[in-house]
C-alpha positions as CSV (number, residue, x, y, z in Angstrom):
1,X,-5.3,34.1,-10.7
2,X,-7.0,32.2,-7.8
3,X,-4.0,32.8,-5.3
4,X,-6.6,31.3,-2.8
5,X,-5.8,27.9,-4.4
6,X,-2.2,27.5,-4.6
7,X,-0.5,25.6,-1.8
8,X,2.9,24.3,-1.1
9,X,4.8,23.3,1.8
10,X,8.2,22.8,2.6
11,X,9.9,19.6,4.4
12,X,6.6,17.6,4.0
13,X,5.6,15.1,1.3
14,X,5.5,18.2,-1.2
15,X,8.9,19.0,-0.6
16,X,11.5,15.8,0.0
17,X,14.6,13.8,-0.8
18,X,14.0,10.8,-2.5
19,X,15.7,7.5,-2.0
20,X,17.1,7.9,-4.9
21,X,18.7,11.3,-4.2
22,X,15.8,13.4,-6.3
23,X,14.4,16.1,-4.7
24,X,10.9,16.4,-5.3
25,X,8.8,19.6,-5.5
26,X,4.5,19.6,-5.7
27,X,2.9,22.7,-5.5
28,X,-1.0,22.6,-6.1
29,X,-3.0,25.2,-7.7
30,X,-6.8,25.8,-8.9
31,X,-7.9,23.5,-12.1
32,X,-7.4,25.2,-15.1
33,X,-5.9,28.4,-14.1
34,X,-2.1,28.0,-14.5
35,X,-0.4,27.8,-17.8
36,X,3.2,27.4,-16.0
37,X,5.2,26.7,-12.2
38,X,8.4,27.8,-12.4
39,X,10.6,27.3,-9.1
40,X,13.5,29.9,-8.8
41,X,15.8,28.2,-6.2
42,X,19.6,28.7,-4.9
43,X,21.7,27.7,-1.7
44,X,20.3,29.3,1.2
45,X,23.1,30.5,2.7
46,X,25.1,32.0,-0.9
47,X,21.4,33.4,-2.4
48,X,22.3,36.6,-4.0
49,X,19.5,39.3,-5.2
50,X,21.5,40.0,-8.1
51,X,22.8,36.1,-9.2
52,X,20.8,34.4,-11.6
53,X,19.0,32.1,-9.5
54,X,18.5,28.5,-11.1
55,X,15.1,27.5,-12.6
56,X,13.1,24.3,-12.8
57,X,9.8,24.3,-14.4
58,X,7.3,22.0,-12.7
59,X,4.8,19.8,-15.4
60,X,1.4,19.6,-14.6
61,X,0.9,15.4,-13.3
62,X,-2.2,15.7,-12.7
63,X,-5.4,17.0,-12.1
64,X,-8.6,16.3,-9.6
65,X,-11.9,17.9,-8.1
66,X,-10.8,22.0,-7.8
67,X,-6.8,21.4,-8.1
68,X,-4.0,20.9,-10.8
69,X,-1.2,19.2,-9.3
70,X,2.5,20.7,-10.0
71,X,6.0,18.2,-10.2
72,X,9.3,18.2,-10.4
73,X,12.2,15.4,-9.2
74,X,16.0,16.7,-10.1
75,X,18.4,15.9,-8.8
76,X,19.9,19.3,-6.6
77,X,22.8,20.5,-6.7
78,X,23.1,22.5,-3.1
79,X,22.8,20.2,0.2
80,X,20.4,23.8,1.5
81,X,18.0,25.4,-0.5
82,X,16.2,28.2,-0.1
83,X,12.9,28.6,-3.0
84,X,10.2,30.4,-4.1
85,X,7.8,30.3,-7.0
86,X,6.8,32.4,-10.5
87,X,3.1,31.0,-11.6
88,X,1.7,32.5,-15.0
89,X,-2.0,32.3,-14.9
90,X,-3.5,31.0,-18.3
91,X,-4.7,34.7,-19.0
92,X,-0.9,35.3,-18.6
93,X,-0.6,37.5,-15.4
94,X,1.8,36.2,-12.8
95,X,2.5,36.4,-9.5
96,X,5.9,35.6,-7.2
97,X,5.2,33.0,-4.4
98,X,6.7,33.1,-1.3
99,X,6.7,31.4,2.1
100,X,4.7,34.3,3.5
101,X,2.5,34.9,0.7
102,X,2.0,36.5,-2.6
103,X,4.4,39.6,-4.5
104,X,3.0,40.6,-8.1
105,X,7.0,42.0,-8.8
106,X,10.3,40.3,-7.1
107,X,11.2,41.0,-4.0
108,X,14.1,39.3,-2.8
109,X,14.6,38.5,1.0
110,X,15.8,34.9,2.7
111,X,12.9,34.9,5.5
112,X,10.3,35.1,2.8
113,X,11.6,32.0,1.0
114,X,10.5,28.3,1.5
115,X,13.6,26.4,2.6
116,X,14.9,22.8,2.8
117,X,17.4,23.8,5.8
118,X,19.7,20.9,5.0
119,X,18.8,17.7,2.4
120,X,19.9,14.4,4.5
121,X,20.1,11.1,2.9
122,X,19.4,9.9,6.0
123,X,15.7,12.0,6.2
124,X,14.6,10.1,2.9
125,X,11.9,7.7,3.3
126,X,14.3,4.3,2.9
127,X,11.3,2.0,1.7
128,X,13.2,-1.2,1.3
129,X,14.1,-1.3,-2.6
130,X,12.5,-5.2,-2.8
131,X,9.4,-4.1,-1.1
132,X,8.2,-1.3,-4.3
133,X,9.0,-3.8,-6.4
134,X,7.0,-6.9,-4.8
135,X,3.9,-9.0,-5.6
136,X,2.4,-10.0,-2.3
137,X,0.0,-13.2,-2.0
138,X,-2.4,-13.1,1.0
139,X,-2.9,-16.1,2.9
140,X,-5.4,-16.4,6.0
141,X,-4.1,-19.7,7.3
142,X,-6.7,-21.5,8.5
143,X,-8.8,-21.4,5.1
144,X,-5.8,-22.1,2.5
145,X,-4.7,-25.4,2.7
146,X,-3.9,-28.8,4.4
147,X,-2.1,-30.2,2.1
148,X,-0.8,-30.0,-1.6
149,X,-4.0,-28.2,-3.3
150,X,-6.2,-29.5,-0.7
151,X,-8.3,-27.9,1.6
152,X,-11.3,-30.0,3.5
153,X,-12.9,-27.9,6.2
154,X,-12.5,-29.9,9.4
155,X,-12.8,-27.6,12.7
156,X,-10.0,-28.8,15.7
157,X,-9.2,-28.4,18.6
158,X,-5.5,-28.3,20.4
159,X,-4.3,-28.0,23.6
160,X,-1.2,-25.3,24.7
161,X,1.7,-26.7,26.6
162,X,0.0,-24.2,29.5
163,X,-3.3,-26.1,28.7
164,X,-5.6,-23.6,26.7
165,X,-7.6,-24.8,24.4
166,X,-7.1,-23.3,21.4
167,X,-9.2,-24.2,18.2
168,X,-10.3,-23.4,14.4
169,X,-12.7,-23.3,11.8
170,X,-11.4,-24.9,8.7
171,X,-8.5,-26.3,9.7
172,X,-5.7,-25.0,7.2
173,X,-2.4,-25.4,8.4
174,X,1.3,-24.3,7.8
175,X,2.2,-27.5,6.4
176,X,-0.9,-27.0,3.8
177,X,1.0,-23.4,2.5
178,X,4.2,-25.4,2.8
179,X,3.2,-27.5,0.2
180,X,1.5,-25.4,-2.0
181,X,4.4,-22.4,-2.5
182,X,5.4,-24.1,-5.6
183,X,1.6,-22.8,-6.9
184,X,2.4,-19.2,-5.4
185,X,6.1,-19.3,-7.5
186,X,4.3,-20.4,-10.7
187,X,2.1,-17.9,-10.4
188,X,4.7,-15.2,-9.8
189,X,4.3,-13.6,-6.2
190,X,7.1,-12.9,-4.5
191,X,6.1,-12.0,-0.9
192,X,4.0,-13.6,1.2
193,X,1.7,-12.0,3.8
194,X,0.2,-14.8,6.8
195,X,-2.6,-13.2,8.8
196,X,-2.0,-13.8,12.8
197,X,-0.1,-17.3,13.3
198,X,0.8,-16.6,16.9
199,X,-1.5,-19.0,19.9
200,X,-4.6,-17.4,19.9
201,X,-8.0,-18.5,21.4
202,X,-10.1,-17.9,18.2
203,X,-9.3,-19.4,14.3
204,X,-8.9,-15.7,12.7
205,X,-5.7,-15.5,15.3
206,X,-6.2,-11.5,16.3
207,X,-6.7,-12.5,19.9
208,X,-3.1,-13.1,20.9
209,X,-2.4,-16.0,23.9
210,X,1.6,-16.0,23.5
211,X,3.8,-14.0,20.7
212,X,6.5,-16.7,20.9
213,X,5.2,-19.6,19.7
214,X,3.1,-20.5,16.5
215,X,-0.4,-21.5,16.9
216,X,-0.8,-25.4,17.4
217,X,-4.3,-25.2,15.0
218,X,-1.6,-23.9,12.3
219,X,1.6,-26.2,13.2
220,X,4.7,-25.9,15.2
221,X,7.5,-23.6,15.5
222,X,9.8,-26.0,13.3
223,X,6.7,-25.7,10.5
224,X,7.0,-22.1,10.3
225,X,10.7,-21.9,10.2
226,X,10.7,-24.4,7.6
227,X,8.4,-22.3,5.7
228,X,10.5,-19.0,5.7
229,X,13.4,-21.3,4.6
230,X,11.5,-22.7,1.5
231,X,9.7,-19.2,0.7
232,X,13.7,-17.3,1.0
233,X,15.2,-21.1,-1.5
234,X,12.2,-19.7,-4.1
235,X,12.7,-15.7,-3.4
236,X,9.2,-15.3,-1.8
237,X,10.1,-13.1,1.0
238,X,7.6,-13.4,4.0
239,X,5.7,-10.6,6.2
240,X,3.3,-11.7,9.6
241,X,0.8,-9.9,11.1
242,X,1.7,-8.2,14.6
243,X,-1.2,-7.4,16.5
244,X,0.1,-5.5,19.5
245,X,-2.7,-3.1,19.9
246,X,-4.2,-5.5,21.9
247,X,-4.6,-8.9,23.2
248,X,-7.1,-12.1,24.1
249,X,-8.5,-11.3,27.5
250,X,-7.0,-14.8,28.4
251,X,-3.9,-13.6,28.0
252,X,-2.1,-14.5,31.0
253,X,-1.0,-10.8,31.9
254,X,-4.7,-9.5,31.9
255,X,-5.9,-12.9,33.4
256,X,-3.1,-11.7,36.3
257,X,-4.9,-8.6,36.3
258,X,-8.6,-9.8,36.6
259,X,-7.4,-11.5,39.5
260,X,-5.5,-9.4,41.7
261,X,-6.7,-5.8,40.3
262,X,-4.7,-3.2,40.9
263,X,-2.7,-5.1,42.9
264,X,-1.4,-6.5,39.6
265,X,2.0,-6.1,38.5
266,X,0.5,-5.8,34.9
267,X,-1.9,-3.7,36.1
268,X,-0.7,-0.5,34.3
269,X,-0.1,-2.7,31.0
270,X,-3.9,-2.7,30.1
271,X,-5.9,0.9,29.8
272,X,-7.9,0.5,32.8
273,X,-10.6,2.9,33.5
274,X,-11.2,1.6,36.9
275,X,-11.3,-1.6,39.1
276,X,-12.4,-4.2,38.9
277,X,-12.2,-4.7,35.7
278,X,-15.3,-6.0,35.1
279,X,-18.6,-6.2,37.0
280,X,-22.6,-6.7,36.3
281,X,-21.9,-2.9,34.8
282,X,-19.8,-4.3,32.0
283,X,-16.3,-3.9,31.7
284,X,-14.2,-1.1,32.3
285,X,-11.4,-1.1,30.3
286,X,-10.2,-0.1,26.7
287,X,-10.5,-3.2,23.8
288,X,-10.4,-3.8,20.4
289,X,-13.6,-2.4,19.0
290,X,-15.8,-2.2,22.1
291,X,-15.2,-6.1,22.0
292,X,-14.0,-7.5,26.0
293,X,-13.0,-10.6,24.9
294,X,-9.4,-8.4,23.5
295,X,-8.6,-6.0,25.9
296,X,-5.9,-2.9,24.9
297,X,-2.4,-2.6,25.5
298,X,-1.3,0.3,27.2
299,X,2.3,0.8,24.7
300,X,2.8,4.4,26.7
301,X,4.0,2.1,29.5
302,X,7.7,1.0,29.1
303,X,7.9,-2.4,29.8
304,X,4.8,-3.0,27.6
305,X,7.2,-1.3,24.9
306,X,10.3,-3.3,25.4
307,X,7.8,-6.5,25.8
308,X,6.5,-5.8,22.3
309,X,10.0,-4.7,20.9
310,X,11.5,-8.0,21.8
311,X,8.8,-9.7,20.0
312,X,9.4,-7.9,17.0
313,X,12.9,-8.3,17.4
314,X,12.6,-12.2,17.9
315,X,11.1,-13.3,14.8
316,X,13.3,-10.9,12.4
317,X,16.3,-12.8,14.6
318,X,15.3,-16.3,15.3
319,X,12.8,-16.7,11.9
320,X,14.2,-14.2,9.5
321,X,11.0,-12.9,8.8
322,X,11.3,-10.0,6.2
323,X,8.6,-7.5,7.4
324,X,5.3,-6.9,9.4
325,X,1.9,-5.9,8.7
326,X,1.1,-4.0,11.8
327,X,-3.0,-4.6,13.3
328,X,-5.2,-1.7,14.0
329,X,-2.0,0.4,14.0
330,X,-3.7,4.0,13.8
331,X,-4.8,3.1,17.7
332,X,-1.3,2.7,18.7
333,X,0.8,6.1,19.8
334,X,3.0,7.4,16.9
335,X,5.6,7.3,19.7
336,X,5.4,4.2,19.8
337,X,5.7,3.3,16.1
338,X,8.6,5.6,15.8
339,X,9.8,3.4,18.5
340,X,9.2,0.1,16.7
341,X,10.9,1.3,13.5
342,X,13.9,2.2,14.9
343,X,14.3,-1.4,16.9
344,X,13.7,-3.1,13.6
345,X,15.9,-1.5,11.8
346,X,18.4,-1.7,13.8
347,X,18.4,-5.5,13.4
348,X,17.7,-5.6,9.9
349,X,17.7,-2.4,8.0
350,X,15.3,-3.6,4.9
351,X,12.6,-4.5,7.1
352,X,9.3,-3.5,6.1
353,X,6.5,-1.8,7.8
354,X,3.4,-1.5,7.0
355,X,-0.1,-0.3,9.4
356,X,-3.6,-1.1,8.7
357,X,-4.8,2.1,8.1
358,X,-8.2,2.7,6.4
359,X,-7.8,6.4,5.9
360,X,-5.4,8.6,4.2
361,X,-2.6,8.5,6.3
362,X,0.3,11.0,6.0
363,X,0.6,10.9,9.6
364,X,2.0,7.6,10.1
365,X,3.5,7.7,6.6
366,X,7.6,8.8,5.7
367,X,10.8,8.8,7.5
368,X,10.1,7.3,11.1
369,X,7.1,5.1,11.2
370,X,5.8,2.9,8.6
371,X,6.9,2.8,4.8
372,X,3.3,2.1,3.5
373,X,-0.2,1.5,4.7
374,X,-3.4,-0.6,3.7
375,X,-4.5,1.6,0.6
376,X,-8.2,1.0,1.4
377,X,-9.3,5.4,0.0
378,X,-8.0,3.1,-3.4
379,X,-10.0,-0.2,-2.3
380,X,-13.8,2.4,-2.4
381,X,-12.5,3.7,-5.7
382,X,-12.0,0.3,-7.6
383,X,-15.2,-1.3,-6.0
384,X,-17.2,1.9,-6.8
385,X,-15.5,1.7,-10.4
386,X,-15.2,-1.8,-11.5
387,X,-17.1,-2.7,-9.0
388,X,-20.5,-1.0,-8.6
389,X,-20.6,1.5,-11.4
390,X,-20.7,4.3,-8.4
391,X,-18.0,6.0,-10.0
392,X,-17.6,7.7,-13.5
393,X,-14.3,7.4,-15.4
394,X,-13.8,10.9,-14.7
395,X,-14.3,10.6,-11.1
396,X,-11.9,7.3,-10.7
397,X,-9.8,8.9,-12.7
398,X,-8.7,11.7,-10.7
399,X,-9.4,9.7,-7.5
400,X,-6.5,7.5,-8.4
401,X,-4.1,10.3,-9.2
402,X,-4.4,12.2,-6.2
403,X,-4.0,8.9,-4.2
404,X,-0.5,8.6,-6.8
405,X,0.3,11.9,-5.3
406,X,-0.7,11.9,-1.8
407,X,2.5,10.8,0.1
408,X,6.4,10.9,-0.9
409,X,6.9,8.8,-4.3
410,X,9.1,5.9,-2.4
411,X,5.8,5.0,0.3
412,X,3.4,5.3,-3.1
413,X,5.3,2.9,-4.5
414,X,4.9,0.6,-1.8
415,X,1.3,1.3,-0.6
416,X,-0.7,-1.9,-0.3
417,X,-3.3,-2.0,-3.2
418,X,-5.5,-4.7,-3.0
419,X,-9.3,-5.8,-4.6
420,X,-10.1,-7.4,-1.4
421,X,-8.7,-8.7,2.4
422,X,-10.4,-10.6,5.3
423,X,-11.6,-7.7,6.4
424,X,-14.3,-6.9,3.5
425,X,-16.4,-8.4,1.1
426,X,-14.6,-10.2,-1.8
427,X,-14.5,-8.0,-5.4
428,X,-16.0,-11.0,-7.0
429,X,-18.9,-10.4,-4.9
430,X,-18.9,-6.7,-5.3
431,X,-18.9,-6.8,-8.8
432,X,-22.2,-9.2,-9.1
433,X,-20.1,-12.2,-10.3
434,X,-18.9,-10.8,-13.2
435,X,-16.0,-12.2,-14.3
436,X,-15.1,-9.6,-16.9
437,X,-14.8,-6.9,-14.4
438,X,-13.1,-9.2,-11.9
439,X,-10.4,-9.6,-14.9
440,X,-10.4,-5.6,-15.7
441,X,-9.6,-5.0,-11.7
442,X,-7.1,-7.1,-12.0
443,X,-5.4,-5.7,-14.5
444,X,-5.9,-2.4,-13.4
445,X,-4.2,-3.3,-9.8
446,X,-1.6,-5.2,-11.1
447,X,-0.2,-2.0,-13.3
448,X,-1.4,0.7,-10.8
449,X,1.6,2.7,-9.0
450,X,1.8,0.7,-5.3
451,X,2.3,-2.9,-4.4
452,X,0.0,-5.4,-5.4
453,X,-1.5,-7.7,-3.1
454,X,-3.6,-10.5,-4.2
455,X,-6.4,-12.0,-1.0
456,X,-6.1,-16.4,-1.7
457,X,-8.4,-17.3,-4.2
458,X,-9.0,-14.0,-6.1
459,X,-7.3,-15.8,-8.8
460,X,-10.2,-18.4,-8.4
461,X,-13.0,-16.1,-8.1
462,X,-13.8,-16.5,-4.7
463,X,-16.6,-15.0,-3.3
464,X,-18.1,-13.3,0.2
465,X,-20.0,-11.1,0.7
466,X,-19.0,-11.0,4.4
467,X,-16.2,-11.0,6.5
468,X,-16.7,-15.3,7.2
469,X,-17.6,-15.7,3.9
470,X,-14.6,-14.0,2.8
471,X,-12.5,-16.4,4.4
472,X,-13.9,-19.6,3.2
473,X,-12.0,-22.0,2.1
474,X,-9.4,-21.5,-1.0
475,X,-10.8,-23.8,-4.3
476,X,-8.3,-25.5,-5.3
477,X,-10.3,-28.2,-7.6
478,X,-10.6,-25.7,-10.2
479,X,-13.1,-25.7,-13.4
480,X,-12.3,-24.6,-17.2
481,X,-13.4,-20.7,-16.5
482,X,-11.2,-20.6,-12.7
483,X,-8.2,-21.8,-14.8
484,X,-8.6,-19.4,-17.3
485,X,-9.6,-16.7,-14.9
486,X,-6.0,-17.4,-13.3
487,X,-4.0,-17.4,-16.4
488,X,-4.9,-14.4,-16.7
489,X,-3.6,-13.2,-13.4
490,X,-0.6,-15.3,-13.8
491,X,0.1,-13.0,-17.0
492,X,-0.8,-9.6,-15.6
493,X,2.2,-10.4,-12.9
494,X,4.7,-11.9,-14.8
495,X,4.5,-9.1,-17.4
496,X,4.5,-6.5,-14.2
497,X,7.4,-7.8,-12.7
498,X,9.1,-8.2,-16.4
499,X,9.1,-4.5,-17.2
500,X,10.2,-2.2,-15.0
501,X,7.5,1.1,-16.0
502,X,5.1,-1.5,-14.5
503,X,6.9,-2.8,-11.4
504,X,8.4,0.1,-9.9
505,X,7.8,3.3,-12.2
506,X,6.0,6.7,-11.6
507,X,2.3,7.4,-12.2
508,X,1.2,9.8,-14.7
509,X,-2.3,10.6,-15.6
510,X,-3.0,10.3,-19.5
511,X,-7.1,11.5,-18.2
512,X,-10.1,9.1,-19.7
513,X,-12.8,8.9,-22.1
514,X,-15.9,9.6,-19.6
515,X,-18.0,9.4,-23.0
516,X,-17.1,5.5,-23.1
517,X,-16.1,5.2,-20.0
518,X,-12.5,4.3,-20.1
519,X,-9.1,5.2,-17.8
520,X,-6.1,6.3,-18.5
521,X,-2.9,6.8,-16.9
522,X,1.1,6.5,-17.9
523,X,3.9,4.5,-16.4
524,X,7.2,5.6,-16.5
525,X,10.5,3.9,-15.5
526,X,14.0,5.5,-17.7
527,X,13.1,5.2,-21.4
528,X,9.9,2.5,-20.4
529,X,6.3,4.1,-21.1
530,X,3.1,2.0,-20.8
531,X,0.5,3.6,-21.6
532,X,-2.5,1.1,-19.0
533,X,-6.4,1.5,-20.4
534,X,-9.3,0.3,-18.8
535,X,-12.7,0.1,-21.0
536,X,-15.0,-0.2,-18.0
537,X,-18.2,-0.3,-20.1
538,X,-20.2,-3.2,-21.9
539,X,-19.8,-1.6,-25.5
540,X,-16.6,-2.0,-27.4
541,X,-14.9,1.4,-28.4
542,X,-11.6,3.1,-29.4
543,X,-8.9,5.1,-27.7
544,X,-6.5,7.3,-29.4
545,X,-3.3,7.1,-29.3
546,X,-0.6,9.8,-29.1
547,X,1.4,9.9,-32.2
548,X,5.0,10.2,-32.3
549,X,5.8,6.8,-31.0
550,X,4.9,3.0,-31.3
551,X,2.7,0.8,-29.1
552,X,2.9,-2.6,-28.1
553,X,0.6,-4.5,-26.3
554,X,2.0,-6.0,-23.7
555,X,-0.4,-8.8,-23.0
556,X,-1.6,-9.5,-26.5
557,X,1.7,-9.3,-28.2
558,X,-0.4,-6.6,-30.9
559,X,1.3,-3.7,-32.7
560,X,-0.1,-0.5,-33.0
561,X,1.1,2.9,-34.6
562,X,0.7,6.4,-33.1
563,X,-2.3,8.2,-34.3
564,X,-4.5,5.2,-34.4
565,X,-7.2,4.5,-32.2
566,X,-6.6,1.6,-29.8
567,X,-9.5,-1.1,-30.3
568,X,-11.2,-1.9,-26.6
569,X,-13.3,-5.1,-25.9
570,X,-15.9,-4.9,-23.2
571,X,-14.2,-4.6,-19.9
572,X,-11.1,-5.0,-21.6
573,X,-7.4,-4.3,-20.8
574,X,-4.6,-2.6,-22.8
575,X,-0.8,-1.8,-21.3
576,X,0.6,-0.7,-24.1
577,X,4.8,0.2,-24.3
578,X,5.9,2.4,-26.0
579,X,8.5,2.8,-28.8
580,X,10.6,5.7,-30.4
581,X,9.8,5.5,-34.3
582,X,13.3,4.8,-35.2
583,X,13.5,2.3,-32.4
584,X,10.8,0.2,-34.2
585,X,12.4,0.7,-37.3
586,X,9.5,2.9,-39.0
């Protein structure tokens, strides 16, 4: 047994209470090596050497690089728990594992045992129940629209009531996604996600001027309120961008502060390294990126807290906006995010959070901070695989399960999965215009474990293969193949958010065929299996299926009997749902 190998913590994301009351148990041990987990468990305090202790056997979910991973979700019957663990090693010797280490025979004793002091409800994650089971739709404003399914680039100019000139590049407005949400309900989103529509110097909106008021390139306060009333009359729920990392060196505080230095009563808002600010040596201050023109907000201080509080607190209040996607938020304290949460929730209590994060993330991710993050570790392995070819089945296919693994199953479930943002290079680029794979991605993020998020115009195969070119403007005018291409995107999310394995179930890993280079993996919701398979490869071929049940295709319609071998099309998709025999009448 490669004791070496086995990990497990307690009170961390491989040992918590679920929203839905389930406590879940991960333990991870070397590939190959363990034919069972048992957990041997009892109430802390009342553990008796010579009680039978209760058992739960954790299955085997999933498996990737050097490590099996371990589960278990029951629901427990103690509100304390104090644990350890029996592994039998596939060449059947077995060892006890305990807090402190390894015993080959039991020895009983409460410090060596992992414990779960006390299970709080209020310690679970509390991801908002409508944000796992969400569609998102994201729209950069000033390339979607000006009108109903019109966009004409036409760069402007406006001036602020404070007389800035403010300006953009292609001259989409809120009025433009106004008129087109009736497009975003036929196509079946339910959330909406606006990048930056707060005054700001530049079009992208990431250079704030004034939080309180919406950007005159985009439209007017009463635009944007209209908006969240017509998105809430269709149930499209809407989430803004908050960038409070930093600001537009215009900003009035910091302009305050380039003119009376430390002298400044804003002086300690901004992380200055010394004064003046700038000279013919550069500047000498924190920013965005090494970038001057967006100098960084010092959130340690207090009244740069509350200031940013308030904001948050004003458009939940005033606009009855139903979330936030927070900017650069792995540069801002966790102090203050912890902060942040607790404000927000305290006005509305199913806000959502979410931080742009490109890395794995457990830091920022659980009970205090933010309920999900940008899932870009998933973003590499669905360019590299549909993409680019960089990755094998094999390789994607444990990729994604860790990922399905990596934090508590309630912030999995609401991780933000997406082929492509303003950020990054559009898929359809990626993929050498290859519509095939563009529909096989598709598929495969629209039945993945997370929440979907669909970047305007991946439905019309857009392209970029750049950050400016990635936000050119949305194609509305749209030829036989674009129609096609989002009819089929229309279908993958009406028949997610129809069956409930899909929309809000738990990932399983059902491995791949590296030979033919196909994916595999399980959803599970109740009595709901889908079996989703992805034939990333340009020859057909066949997957079998398990027997004991029957399949149906969920987006062809097709019936299938266990047993049989599942016919794959180039780059073709299969969700298929299961069936009990005597449920289908066989």
């Amino acid at each position: 047994m490669d004791k070496g190998a086995v990990y497990h913590r307690a009170d961390s994301e491989w040992c918590y209470l679920g929203d839905d009351g389930l406590l879940t148990i991960v333990l991870r041990a070397a590939r190959g090596d363990l034919h069972s987990v048992q957990m041997v468990y009892d109430d802390r305090y009342d553990a008796k050497p010579k009680r039978p202790w209760r058992r739960l056997m954790l299955e085997k979910r999933h498996s990737a690089g050097e490590y099996d991973y371990f589960q278990a979700a029951f629901q427990c019957p103690y509100s304390r728990i104090g644990y350890f663990f029996l592994l039998t090693a596939a060449s059947g010797e077995t060892a006890y594992y305990y807090q402190d280490g390894f015993s080959e025979q039991y020895n009983w004793g409460r410090q060596r045992l992992f414990q779960l002091p006390y299970l709080h409800p209020e310690d679970a994650p509390h991801v908002p129940q409508w944000l796992k089971e969400s569609v998102a739709y994201q729209v950069f404003p000033d390339s979607f629209a000006q009108g109903r399914g019109r966009m004409e680039p036409a760069p402007a100019e406006r001036t602020t009531p404070n007389g800035r000139t403010v300006s953009s590049r292609l001259g989409g407005t809120l009025r433009g996604v106004i008129e087109n949400l009736p497009y975003l309900r036929e196509l079946g989103v339910n959330l909406l996600y606006l990048n930056p529509i707060f005054t700001a110097l530049s079009y992208h909106k990431y250079d704030t001027l004034e939080y309180y008021h919406i950007d005159p390139c985009l439209g007017t306060d009463e635009d944007f309120k209209e908006l969240v009333t017509q998105c809430h009359a269709m149930g499209i729920r809407v989430m803004l961008d908050l960038v409070f990392n930093h600001v537009s060196r215009e900003h009035p505080f910091f302009r305050d502060v380039l003119e009376k230095g430390e002298g400044s009563p804003y002086a300690d808002w901004f992380c200055i390294h010394r004064f003046p600010v700038k000279d013919e040596q550069g500047h000498h201050y924190e920013s965005f990126a090494f970038l001057e023109e967006m100098p960084k907000l010092n959130t340690g201080n207090p009244e740069v807290a509350d200031y940013l509080l308030a904001v948050g607190r004003y458009w939940l209040l005033e606009y009855g906006v139903d979330g936030y996607r927070l900017d650069v938020a792995n540069e801002v304290s966790h102090a203050f995010w912890r902060w942040f949460r607790r404000e927000m929730e305290a006005v509305r209590p199913d806000v959502a959070i979410i931080g742009e994060v490109w890395h794995e993330a457990p830091e920022w991710i659980g009970r205090d901070q933010f309920h999900s993050v940008m899932n870009y570790p998933l973003l590499y392995a669905v360019w590299g695989f549909f993409g680019q070819d960089s990755l094998q089945a094999q390789e994607f296919t444990e990729v994604i399960g860790r990922l399905a693994l990596l934090y508590r199953r309630d912030n999995v479930a609401a991780m933000m999965n997406f082929l492509d943002n303003h950020d990054t290079c559009r898929f359809y680029s990626i993929c050498g215009h290859q519509r095939p794979r563009l529909r096989l991605a598709a598929a495969f993020l629209l039945s993945y474990v997370g929440m979907p998020l669909l970047f305007y115009g991946d439905e019309a195969a857009l392209d970029g293969g750049n950050e400016l070119e990635s936000r050119q403007a949305m194609k509305w005018q749209l030829g036989a193949e674009d129609r096609e291409l989002a009819d089929w995107f229309r279908l993958l999310i009406h028949t997610r958010r129809a069956h409930p394995a899909l929309l809000r179930g738990d990932f399983r890993s059902a491995g791949c065929d590296p030979l033919h280079g196909t994916a595999a993996f399980w959803r599970e919701a109740g009595q709901e299996r889908v079996l989703c398979l992805f034939h990333n490869a340009q020859e057909t071929a066949a997957y079998p299926l398990p027997e004991g049940a029957a399949y149906t295709d969920l987006l062809t319609g097709e019936r299938l009997s266990g047993g049989e071998a599942a016919g794959l099309t180039p780059f073709g998709a299969r969700l298929l749902a299961t069936s009990s025999l005597q449920e289908d009448g066989q």
